[in-house]
N, CA, C and O atoms as a GROMACS GRO file, in nm:
protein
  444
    1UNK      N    1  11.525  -7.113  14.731
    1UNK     CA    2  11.527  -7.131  14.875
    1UNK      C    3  11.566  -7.000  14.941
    1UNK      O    4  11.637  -6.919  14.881
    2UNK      N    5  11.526  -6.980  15.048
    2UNK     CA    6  11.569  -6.850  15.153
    2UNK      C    7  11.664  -6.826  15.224
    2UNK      O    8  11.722  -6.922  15.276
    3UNK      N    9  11.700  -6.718  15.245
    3UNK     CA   10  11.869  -6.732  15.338
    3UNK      C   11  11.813  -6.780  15.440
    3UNK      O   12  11.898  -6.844  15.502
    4UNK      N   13  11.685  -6.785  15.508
    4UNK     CA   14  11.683  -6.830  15.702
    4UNK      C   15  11.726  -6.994  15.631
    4UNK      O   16  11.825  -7.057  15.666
    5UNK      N   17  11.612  -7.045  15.513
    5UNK     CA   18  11.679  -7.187  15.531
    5UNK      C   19  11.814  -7.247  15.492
    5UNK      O   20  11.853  -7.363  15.508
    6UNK      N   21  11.890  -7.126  15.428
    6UNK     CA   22  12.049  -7.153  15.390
    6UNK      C   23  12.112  -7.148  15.522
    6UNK      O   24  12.188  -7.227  15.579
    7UNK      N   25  12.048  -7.001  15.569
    7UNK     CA   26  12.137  -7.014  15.745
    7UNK      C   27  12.104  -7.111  15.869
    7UNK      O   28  12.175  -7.114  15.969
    8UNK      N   29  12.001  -7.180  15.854
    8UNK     CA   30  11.952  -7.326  15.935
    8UNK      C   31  12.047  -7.450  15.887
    8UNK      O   32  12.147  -7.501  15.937
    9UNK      N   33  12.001  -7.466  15.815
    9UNK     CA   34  12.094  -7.548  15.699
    9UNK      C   35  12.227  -7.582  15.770
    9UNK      O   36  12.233  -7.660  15.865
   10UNK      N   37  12.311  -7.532  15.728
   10UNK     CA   38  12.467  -7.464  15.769
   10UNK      C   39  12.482  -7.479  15.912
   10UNK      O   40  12.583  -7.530  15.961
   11UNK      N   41  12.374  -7.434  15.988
   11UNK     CA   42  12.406  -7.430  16.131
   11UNK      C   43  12.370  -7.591  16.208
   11UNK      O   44  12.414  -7.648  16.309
   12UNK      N   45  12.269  -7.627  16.103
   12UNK     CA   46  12.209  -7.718  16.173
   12UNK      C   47  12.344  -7.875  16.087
   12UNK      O   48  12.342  -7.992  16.123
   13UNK      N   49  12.406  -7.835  16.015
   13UNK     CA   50  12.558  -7.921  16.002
   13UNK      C   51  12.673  -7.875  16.066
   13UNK      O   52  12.771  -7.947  16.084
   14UNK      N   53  12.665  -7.738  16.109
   14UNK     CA   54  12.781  -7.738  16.196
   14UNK      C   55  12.718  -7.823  16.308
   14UNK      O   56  12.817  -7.879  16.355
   15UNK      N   57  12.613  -7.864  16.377
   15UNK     CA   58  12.571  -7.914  16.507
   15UNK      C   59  12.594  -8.047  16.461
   15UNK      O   60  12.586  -8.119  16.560
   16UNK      N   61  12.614  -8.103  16.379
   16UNK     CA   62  12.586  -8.209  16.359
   16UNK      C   63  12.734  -8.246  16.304
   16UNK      O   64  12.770  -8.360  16.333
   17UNK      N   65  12.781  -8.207  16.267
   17UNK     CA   66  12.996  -8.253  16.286
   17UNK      C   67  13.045  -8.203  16.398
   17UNK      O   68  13.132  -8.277  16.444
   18UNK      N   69  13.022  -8.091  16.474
   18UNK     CA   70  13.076  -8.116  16.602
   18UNK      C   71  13.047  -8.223  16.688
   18UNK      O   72  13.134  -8.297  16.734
   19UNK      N   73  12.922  -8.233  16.712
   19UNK     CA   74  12.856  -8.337  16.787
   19UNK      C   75  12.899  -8.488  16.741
   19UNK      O   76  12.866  -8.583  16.812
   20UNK      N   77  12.963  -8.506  16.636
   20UNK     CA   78  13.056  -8.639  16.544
   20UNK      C   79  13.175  -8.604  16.608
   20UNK      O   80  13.204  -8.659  16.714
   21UNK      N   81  13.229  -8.540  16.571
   21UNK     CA   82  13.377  -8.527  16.619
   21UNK      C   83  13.379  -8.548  16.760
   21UNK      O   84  13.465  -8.611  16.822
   22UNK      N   85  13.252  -8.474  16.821
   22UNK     CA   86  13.306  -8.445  16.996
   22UNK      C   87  13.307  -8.604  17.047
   22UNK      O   88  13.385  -8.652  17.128
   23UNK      N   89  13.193  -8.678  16.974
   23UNK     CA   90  13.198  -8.817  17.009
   23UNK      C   91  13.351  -8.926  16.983
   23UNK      O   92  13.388  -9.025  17.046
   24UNK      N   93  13.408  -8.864  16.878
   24UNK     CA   94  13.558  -8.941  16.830
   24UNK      C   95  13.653  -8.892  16.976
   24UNK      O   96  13.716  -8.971  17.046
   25UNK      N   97  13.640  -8.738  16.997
   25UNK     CA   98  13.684  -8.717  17.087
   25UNK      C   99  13.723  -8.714  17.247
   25UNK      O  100  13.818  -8.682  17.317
   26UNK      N  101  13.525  -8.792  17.268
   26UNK     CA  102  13.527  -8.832  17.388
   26UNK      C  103  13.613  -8.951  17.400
   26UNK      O  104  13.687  -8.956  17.499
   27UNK      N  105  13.614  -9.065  17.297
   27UNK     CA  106  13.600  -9.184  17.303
   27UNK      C  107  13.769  -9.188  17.300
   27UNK      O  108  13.815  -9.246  17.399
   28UNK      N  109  13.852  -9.147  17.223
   28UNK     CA  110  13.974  -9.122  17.226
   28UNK      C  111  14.048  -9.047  17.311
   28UNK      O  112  14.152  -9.104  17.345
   29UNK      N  113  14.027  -8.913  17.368
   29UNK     CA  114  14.057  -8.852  17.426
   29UNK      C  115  14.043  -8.859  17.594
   29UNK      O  116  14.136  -8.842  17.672
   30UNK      N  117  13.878  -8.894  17.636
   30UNK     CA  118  13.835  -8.871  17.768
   30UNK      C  119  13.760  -8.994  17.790
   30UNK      O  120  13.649  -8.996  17.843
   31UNK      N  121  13.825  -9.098  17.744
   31UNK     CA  122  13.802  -9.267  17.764
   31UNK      C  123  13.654  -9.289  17.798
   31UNK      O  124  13.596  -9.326  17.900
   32UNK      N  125  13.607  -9.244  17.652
   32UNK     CA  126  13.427  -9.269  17.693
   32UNK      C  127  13.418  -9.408  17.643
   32UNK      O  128  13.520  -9.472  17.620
   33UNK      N  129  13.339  -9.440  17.632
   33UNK     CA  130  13.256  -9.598  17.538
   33UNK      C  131  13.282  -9.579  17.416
   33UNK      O  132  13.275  -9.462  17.378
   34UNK      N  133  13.320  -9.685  17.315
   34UNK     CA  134  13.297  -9.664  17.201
   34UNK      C  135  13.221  -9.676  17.118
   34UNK      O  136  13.224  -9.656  16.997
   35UNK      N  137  13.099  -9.732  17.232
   35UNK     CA  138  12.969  -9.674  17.182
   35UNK      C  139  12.953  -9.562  17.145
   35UNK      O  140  12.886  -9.558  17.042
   36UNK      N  141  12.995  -9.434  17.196
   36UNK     CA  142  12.964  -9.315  17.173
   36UNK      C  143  13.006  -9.277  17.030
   36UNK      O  144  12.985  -9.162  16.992
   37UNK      N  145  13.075  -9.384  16.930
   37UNK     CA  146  13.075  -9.357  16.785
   37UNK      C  147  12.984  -9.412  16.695
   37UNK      O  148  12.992  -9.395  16.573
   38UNK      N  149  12.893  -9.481  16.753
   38UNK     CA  150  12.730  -9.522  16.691
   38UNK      C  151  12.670  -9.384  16.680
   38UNK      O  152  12.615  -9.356  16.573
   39UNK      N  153  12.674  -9.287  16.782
   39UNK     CA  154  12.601  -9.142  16.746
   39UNK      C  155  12.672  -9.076  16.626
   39UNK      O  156  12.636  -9.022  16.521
   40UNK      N  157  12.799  -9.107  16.692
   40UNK     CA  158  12.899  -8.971  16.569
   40UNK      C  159  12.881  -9.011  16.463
   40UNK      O  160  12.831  -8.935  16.380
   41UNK      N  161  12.916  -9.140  16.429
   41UNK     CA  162  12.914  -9.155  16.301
   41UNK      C  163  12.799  -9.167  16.195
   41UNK      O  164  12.816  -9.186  16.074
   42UNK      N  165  12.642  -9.149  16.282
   42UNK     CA  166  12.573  -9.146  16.230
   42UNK      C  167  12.502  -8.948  16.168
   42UNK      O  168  12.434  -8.891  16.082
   43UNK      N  169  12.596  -8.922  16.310
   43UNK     CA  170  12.602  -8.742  16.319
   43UNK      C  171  12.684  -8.688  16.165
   43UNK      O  172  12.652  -8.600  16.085
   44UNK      N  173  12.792  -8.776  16.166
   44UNK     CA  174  12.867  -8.708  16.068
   44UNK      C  175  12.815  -8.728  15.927
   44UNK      O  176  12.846  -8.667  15.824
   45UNK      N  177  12.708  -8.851  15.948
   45UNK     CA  178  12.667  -8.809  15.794
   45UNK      C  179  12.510  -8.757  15.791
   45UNK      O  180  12.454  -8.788  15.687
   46UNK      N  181  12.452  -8.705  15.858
   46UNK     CA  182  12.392  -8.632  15.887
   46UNK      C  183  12.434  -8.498  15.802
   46UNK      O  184  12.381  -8.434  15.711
   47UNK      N  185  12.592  -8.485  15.900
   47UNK     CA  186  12.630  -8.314  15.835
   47UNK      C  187  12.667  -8.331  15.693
   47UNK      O  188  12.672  -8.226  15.629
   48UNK      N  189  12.695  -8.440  15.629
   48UNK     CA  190  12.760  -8.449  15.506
   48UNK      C  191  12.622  -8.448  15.431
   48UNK      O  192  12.637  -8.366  15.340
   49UNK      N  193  12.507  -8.494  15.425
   49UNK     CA  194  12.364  -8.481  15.385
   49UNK      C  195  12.320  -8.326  15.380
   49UNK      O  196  12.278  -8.265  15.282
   50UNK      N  197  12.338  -8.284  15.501
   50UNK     CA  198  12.308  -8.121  15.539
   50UNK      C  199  12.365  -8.048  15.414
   50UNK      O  200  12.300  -7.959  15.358
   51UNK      N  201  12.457  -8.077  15.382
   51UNK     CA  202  12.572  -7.947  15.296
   51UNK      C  203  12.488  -7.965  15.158
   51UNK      O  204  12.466  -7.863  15.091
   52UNK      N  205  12.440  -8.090  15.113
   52UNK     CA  206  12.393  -8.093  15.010
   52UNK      C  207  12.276  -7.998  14.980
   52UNK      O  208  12.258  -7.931  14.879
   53UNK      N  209  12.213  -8.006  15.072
   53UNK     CA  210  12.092  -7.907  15.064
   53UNK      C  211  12.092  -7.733  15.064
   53UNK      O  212  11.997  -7.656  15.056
   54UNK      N  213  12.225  -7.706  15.075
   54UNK     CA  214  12.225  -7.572  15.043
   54UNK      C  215  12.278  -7.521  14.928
   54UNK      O  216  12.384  -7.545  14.869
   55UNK      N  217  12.145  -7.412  14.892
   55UNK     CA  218  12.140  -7.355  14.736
   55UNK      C  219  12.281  -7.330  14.682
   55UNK      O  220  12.305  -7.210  14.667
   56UNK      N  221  12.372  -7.408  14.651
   56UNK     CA  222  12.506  -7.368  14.631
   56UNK      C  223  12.539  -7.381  14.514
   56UNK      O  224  12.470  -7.483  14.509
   57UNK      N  225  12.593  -7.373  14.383
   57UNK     CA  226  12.584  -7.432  14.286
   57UNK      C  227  12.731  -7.512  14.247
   57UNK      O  228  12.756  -7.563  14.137
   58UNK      N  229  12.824  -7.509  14.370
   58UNK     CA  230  12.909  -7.591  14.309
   58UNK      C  231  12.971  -7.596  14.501
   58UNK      O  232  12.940  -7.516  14.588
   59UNK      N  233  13.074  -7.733  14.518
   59UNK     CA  234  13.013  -7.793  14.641
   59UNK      C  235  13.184  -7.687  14.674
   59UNK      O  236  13.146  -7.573  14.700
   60UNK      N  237  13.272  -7.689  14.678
   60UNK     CA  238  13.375  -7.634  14.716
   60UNK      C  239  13.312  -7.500  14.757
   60UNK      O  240  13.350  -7.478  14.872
   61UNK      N  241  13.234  -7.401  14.715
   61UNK     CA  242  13.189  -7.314  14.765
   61UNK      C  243  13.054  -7.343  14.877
   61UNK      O  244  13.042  -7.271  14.976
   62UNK      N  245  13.011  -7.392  14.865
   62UNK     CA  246  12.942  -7.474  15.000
   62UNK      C  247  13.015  -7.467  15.139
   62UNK      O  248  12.986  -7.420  15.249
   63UNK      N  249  13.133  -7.538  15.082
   63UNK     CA  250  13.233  -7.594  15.209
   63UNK      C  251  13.291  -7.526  15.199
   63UNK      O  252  13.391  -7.573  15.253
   64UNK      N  253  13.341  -7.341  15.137
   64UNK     CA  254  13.414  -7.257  15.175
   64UNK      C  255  13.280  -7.181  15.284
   64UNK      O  256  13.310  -7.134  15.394
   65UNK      N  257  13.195  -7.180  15.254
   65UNK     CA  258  13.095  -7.055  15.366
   65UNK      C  259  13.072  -7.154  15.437
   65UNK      O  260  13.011  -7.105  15.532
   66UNK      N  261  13.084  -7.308  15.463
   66UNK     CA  262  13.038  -7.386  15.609
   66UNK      C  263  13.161  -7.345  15.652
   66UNK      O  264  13.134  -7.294  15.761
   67UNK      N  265  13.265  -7.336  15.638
   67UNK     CA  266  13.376  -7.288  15.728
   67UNK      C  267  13.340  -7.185  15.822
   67UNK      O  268  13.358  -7.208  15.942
   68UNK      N  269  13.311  -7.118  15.799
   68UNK     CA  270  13.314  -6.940  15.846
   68UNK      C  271  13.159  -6.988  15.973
   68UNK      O  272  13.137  -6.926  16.077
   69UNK      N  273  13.099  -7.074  15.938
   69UNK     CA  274  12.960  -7.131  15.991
   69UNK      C  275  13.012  -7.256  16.141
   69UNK      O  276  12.980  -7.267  16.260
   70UNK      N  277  13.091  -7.318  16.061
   70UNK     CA  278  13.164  -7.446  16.152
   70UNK      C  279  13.253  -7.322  16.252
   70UNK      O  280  13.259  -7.355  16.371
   71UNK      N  281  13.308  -7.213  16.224
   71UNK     CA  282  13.415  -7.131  16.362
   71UNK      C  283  13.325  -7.091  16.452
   71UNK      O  284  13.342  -7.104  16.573
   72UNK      N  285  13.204  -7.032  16.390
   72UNK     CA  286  13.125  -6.971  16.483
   72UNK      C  287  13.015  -7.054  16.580
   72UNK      O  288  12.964  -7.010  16.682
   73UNK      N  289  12.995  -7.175  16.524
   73UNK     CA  290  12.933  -7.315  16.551
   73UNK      C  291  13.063  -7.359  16.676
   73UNK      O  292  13.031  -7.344  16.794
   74UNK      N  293  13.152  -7.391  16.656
   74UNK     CA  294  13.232  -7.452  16.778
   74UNK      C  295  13.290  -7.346  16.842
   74UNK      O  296  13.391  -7.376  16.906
   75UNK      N  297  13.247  -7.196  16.846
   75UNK     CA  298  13.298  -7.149  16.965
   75UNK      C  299  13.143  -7.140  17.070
   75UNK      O  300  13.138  -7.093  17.184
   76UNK      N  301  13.026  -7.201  16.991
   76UNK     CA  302  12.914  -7.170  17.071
   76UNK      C  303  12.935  -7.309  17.153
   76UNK      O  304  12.895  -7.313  17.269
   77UNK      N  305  13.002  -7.427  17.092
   77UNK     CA  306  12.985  -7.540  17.135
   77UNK      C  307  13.065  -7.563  17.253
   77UNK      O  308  13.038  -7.648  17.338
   78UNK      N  309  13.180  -7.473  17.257
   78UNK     CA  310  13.311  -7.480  17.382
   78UNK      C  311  13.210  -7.387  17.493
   78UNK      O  312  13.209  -7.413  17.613
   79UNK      N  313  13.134  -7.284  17.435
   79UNK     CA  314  13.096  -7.175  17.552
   79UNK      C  315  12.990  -7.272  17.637
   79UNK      O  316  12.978  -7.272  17.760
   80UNK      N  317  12.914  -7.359  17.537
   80UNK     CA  318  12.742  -7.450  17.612
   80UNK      C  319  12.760  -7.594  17.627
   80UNK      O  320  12.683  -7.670  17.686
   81UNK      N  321  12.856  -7.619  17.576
   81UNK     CA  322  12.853  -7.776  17.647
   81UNK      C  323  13.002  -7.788  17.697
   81UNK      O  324  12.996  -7.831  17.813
   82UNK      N  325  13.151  -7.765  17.655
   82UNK     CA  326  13.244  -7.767  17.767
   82UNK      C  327  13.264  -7.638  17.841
   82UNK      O  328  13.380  -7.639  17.881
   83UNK      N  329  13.208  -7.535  17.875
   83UNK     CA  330  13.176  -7.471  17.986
   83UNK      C  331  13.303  -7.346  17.988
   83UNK      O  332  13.334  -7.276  18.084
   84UNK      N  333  13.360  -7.345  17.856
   84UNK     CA  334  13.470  -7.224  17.868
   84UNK      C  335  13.425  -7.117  17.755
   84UNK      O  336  13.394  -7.135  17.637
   85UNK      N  337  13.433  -6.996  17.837
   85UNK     CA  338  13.347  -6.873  17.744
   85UNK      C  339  13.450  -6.822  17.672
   85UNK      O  340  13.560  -6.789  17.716
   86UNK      N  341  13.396  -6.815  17.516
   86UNK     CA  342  13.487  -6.778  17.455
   86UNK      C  343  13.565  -6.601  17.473
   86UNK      O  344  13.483  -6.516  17.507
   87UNK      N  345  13.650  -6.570  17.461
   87UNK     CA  346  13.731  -6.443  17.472
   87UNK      C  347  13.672  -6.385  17.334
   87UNK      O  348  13.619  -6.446  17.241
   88UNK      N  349  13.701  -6.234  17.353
   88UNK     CA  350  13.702  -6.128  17.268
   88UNK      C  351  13.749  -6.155  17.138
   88UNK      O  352  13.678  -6.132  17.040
   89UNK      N  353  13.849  -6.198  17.130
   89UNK     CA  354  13.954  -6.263  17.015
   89UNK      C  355  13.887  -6.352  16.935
   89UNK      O  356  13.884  -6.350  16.812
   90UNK      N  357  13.814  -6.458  17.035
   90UNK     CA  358  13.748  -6.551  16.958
   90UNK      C  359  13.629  -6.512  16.894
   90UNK      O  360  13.583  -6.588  16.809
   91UNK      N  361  13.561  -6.389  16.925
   91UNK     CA  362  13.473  -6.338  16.895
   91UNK      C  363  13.486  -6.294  16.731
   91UNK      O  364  13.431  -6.321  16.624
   92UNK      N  365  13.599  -6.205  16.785
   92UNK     CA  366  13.652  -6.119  16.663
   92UNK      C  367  13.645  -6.209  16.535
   92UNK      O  368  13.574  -6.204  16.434
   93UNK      N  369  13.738  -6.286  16.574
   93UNK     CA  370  13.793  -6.390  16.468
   93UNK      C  371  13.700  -6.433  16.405
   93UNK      O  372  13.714  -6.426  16.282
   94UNK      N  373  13.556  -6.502  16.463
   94UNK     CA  374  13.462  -6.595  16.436
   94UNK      C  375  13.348  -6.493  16.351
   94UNK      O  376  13.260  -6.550  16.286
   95UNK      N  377  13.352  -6.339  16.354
   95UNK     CA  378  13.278  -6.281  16.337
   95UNK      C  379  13.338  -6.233  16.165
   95UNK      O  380  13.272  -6.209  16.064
   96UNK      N  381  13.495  -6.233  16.188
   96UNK     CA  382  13.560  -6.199  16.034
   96UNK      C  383  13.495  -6.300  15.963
   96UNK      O  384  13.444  -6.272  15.855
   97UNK      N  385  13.487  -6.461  16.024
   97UNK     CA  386  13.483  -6.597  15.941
   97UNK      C  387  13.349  -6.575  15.873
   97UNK      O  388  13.328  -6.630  15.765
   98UNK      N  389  13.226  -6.472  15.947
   98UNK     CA  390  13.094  -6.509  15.899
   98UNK      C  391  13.096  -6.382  15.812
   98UNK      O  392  13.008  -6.386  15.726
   99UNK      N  393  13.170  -6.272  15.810
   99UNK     CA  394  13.125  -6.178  15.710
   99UNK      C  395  13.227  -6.219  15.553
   99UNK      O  396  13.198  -6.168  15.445
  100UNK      N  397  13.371  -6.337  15.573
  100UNK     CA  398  13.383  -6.406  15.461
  100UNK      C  399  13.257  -6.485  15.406
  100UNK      O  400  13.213  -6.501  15.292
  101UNK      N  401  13.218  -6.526  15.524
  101UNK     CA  402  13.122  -6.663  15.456
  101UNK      C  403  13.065  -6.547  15.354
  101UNK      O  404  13.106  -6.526  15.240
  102UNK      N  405  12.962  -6.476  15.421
  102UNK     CA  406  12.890  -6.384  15.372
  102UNK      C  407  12.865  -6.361  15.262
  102UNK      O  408  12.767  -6.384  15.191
  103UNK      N  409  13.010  -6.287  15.238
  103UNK     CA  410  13.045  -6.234  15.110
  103UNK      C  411  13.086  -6.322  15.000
  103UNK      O  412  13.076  -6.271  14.888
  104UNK      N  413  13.153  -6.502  15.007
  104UNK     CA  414  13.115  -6.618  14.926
  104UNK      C  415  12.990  -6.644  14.832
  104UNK      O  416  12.958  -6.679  14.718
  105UNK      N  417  12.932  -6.592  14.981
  105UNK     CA  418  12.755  -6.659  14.962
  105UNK      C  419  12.688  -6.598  14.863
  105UNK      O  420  12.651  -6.642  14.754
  106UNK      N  421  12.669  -6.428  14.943
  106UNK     CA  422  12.568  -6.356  14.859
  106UNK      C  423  12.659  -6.274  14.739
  106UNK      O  424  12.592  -6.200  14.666
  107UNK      N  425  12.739  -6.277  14.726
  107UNK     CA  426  12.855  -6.177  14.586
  107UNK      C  427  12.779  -6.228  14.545
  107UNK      O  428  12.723  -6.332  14.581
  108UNK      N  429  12.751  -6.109  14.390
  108UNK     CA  430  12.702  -6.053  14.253
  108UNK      C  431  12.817  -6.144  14.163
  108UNK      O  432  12.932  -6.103  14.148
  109UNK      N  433  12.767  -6.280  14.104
  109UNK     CA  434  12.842  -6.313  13.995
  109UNK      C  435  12.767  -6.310  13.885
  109UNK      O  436  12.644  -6.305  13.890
  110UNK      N  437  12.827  -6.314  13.789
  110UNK     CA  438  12.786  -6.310  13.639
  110UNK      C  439  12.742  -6.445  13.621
  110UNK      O  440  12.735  -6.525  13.714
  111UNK      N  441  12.705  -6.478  13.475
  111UNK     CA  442  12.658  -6.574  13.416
  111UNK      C  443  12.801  -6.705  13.377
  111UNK      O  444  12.775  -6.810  13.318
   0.00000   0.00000   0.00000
């Protein structure tokens, strides 16, 4: 498989556990319907399906580079759907998380 579809992959489960969570969060937090956990919870396994599909060969390293994928995923999600732009800091930070992922991902291991 190709890194665009490892990096779709990844992104397209970070969209898909935020969008779970944000629903737990409306519903708890900002007294939505609890209807709105018919989406999430169908969102969240969505993202739990997603992870499987990337070329990973063992799942703890999967879910160490969706990390670094999920920081940079919910600071896009605070900037485009709750309407606060992320700061410099958050930048920084989110940008260390993807050159860890990175280096998880693509490192030279042996046999």
């Amino acid at each position: 498989m190709t890194a665009t579809f490892t990096a779709v992959t990844y992104v397209a489960a970070a969209i898909a556990e935020i969008a779970g969570c944000f629903a737990m969060w409306s519903w708890l937090r900002s007294g939505a319907s609890s209807l709105w956990l018919v989406p999430g919870v169908a969102s969240l396994m969505l993202f739990a399906y997603l992870l499987t599909l990337v070329p990973v060969e063992a799942a703890g390293r999967a879910y160490a580079v969706y990390g670094g994928v999920y920081i940079a995923a919910s600071l896009g999600w605070l900037w485009l759907v709750e309407g606060s732009r992320p700061d410099r800091w958050d930048l920084f930070g989110a940008g260390l998380c993807l050159v860890g992922a990175a280096v998880i991902l693509w490192a030279p291991r042996g046999a």
